[in-house]
C-alpha positions, 0 to 999 in steps of 0.5 A: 429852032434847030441848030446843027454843029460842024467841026473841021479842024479846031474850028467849031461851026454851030448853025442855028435855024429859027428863033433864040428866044426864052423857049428855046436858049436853054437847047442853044446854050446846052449845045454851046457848052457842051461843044465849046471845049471841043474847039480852038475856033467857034463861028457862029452860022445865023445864016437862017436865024430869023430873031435873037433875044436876050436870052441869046445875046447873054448865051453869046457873050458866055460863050465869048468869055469861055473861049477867052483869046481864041476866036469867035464869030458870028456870020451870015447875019441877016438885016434884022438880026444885025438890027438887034446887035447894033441897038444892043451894043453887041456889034461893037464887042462881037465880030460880027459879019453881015450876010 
């Protein structure tokens, strides 16, 4: 996994590239809470995310309840990764776009 984070403005850009999965969401959810407070707006790129776990699904919803009112999304989201958002409900309480 790689993941990458842009900042322009208030808005924080976290890019990750692979899989979340149990090996590798403690690294995603480091890098999620140590940029979050930095930021007004966070946007997701899942641009070159292949697969997300549990253990990622439960990364983004705290990462949800720490921005409170302000703005989240998740974008650039692959068919098999949306799969898993609208099995789990997660595309129901998330804003999510499609790539």
């Amino acid at each position: 996994m790689k993941i990458k984070t842009a900042k322009s403005n208030n808005t924080l850009t976290i890019s990750v590239e692979g899989k979340i999965d149990s090996a590798t969401a403690p690294e995603f959810e480091s890098t999620v809470k140590k940029e979050i407070s930095k930021c007004s707006d966070l946007v997701f790129d899942f641009k070159k995310l292949d697969y997300i776990s549990s253990a990622g699904l439960r990364i983004l919803l705290g990462a949800q309840k720490l921005m409170g009112g302000h703005a989240m999304k998740v974008v650039n989201v692959n068919d098999s990764v949306y799969e898993i958002f609208e099995i789990t409900g997660f595309s129901l309480i998330l804003d999510i776009k499609k790539a």
